[in-house]
RODO-2510 file (C-alpha; in nm, 4 decimals, decimal comma):
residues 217
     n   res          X          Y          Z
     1     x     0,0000     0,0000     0,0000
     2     x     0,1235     0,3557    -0,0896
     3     x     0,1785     0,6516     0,1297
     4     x    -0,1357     0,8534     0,2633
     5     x    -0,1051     1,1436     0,0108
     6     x    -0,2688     1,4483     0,1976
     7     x    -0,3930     1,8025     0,1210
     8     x    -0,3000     2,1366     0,3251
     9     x    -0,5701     2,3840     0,2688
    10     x    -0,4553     2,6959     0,4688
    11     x    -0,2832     3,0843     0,4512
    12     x    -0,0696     3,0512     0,7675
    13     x     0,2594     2,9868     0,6370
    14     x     0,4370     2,8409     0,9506
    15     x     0,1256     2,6700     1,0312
    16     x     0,1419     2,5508     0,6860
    17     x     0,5121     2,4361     0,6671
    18     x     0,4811     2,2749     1,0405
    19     x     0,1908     2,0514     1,0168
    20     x     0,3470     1,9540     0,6200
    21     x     0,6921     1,8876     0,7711
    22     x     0,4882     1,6854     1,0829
    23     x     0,2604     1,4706     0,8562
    24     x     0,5830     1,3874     0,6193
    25     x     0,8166     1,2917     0,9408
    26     x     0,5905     1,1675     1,2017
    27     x     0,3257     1,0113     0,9761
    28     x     0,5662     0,9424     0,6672
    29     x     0,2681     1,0361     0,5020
    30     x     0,2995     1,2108     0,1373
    31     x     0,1924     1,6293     0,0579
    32     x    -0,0082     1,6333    -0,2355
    33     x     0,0473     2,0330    -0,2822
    34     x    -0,0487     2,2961    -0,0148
    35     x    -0,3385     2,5587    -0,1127
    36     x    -0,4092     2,9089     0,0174
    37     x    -0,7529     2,9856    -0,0729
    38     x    -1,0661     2,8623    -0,2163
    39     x    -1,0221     2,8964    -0,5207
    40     x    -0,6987     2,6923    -0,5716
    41     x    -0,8430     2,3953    -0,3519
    42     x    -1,1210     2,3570    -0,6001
    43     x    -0,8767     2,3328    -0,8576
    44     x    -0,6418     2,0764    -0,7145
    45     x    -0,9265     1,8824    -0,5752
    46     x    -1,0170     1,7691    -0,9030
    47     x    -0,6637     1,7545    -1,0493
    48     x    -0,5015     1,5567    -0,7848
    49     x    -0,6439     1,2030    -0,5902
    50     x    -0,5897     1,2450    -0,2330
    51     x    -0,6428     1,0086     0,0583
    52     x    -0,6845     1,3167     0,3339
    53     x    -0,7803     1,6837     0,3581
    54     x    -0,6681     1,9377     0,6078
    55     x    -0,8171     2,2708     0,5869
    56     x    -0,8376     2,6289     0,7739
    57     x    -1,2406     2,6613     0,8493
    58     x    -1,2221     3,0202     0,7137
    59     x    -1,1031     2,9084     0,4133
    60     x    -1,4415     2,6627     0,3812
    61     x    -1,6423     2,8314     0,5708
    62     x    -1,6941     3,0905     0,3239
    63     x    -2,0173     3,2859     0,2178
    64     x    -2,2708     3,0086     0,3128
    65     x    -2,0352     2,7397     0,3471
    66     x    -2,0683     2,6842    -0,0323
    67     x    -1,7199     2,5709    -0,0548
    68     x    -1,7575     2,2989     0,1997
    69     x    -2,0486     2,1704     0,0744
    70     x    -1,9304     2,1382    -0,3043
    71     x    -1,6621     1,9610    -0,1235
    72     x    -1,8978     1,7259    -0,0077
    73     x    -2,1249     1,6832    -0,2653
    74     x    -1,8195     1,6277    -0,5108
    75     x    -1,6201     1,4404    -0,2982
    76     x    -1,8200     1,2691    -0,0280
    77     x    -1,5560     1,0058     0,0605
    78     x    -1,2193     1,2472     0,1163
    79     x    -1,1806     1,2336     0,4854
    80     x    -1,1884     1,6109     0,6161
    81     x    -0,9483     1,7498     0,9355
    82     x    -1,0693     2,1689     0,9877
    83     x    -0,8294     2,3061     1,1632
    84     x    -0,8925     2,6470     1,3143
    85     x    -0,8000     2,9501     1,5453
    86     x    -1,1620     3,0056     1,6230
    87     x    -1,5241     2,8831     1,6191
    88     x    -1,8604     3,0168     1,7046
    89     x    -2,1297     2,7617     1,7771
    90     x    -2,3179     2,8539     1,4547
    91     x    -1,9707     2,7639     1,2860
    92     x    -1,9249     2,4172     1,4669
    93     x    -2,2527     2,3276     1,3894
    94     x    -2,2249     2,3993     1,0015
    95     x    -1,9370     2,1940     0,9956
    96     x    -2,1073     1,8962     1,1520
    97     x    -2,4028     1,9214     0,9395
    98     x    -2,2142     1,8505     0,6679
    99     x    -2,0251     1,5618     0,8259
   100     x    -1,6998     1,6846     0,9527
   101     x    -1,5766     1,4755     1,2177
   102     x    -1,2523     1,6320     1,3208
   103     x    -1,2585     1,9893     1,4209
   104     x    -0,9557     2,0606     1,6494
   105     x    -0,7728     2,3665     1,7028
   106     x    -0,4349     2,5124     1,6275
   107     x    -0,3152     2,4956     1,9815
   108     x    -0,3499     2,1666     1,9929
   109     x    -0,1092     1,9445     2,1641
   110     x     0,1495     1,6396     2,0034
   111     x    -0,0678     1,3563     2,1740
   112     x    -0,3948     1,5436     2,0871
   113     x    -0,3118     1,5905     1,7388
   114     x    -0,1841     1,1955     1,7143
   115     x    -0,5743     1,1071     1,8278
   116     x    -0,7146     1,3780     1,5804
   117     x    -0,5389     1,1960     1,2444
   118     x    -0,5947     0,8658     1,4053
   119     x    -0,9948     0,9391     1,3851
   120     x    -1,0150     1,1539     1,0361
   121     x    -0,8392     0,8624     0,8390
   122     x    -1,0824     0,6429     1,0488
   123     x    -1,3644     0,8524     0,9868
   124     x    -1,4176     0,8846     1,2872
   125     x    -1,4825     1,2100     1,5676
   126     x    -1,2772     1,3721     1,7302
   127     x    -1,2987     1,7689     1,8560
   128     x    -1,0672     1,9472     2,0782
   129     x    -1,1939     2,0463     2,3985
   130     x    -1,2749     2,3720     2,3106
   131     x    -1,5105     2,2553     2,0578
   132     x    -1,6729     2,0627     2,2639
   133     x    -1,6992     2,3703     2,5290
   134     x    -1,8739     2,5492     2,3039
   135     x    -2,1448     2,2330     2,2195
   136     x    -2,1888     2,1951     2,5761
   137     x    -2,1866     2,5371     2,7063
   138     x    -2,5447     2,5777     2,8342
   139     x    -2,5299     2,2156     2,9742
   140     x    -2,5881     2,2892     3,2991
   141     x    -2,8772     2,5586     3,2857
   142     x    -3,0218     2,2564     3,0556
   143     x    -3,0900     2,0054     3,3422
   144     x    -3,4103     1,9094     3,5102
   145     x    -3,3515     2,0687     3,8783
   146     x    -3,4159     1,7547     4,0337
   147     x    -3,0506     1,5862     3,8286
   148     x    -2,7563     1,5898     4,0015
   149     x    -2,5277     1,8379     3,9899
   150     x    -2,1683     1,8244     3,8636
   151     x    -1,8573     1,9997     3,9263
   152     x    -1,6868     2,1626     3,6801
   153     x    -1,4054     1,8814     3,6983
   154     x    -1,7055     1,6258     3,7016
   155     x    -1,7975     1,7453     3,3821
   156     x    -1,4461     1,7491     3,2246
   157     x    -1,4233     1,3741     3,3140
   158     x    -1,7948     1,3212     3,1454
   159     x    -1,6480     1,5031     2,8228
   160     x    -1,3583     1,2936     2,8077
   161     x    -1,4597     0,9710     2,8074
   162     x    -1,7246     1,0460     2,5889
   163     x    -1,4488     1,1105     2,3623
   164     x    -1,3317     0,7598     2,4148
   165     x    -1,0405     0,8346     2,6981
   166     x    -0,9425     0,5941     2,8533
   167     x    -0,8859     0,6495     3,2572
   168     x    -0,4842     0,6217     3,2326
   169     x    -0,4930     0,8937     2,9259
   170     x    -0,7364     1,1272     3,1474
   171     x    -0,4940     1,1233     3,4093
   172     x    -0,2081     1,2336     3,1467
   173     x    -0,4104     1,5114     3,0243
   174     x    -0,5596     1,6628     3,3105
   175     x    -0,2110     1,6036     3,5018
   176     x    -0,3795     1,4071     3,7951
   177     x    -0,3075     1,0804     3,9366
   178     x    -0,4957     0,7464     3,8034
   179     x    -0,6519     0,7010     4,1435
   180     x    -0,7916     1,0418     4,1591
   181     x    -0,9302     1,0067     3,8092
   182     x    -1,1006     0,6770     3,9387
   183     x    -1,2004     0,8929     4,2595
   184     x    -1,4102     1,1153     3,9993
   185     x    -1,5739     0,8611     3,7936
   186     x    -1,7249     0,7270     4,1655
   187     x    -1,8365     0,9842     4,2606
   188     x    -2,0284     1,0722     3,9217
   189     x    -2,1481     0,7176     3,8588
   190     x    -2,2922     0,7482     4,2532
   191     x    -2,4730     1,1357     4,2108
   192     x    -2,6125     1,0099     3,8689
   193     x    -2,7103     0,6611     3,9904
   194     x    -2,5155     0,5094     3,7161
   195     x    -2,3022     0,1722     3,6624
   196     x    -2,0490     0,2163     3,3499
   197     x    -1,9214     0,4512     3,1170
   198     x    -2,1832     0,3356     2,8422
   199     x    -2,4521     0,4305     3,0962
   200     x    -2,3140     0,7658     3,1842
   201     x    -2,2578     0,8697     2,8420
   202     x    -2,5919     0,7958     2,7130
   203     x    -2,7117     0,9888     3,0362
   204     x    -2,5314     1,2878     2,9233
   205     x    -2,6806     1,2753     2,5841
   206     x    -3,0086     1,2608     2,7198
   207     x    -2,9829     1,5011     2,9762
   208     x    -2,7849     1,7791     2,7299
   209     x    -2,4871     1,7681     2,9182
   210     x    -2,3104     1,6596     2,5903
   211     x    -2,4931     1,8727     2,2932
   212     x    -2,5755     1,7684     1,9305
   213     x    -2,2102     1,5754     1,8980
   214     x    -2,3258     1,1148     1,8278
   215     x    -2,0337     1,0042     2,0371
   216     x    -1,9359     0,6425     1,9711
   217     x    -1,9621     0,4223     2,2971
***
């Protein structure tokens, strides 16, 4: 099997030149060209066969998203990572309406990023956590008054293993110990009267406390 040949859609030249030199080195993945505006990615999309696309969202998200959704309706089956500096929630939902999966942002971190291509070429979701802040941001005021409540940490747990963490990555990320990650799944599986993490994340789909994102379980 050949190398992953990939597509850089974006106007940031070191951002540009980082994640090409990244996806070549770390990934030993193949560039396909690099693209700074609409105009030229329509082009090259239907000169060149690619196997991955990586775009800015303001370079898609243009007048009413008409770029991204000729992308789509021309080529449905090119797996689609939007990078970005900045989303509204009007923005985040556009994308996912037309079946982006990976929406992460520029600050995102090596092991982060590793999870993010991991998912695109898999098809698969994965948004950084500031994506999924802004999908979840009126979770609370959402609830019944009679649900628990959780803590803020509570619901950072919650968010990450909906995203499929498992409790020895959590700990990495948040920079906790194991045991104190296991410390605040029991005391979120006892307020919500749960048993296991399938339980607690269809709980938090049904209760709003994760917002319009299918998460796999």
């Amino acid at each position: 099997m050949g190398k992953i040949k990939f597509l850089i859609a974006d106007s940031q030249y070191l951002v540009v030149e980082s994640l090409k030199y990244i996806l070549e080195n770390d990934f030993n993945m193949l560039s396909a060209g690099i693209v700074s505006n609409s105009n030229e990615l329509e082009i090259n999309l239907h000169k060149i066969q690619i196997d991955m696309l990586i775009a800015d969202s303001v370079l898609i998200l243009d007048d009413n998203s008409l770029m991204l959704k000729n992308i789509r309706v021309n080529f449905p089956g090119i797996p689609i990572m939007v990078l970005t500096n900045g989303l509204s929630k009007t923005e985040v939902n556009e994308l996912i309406k037309n079946n982006i999966k990976t929406i992460v942002y520029k600050n995102i971190d090596r092991e982060e990023f590793r999870f993010a291509m991991e998912a695109t070429l898999n098809k698969k979701k994965f948004f950084s956590g500031e994506v999924i802040d802004l999908l979840t941001e009126q979770t609370i005021t959402k609830r019944n008054s009679g649900n628990a409540t959780l803590t803020t940490s509570e619901l950072e747990i919650v968010k990450l293993i909906a995203g499929g963490m498992t409790t020895k990555e959590i700990a990495n990320k948040k920079n906790i110990s194991f045991h104190t990650v296991i410390s605040h799944r029991k005391n979120i599986f006892k307020k919500l009267s749960i048993n296991n993490s399938s339980e607690l994340i269809m709980f938090a789909i049904r209760k709003g406390l994760i917002d319009s994102v299918d998460y796999s379980i």
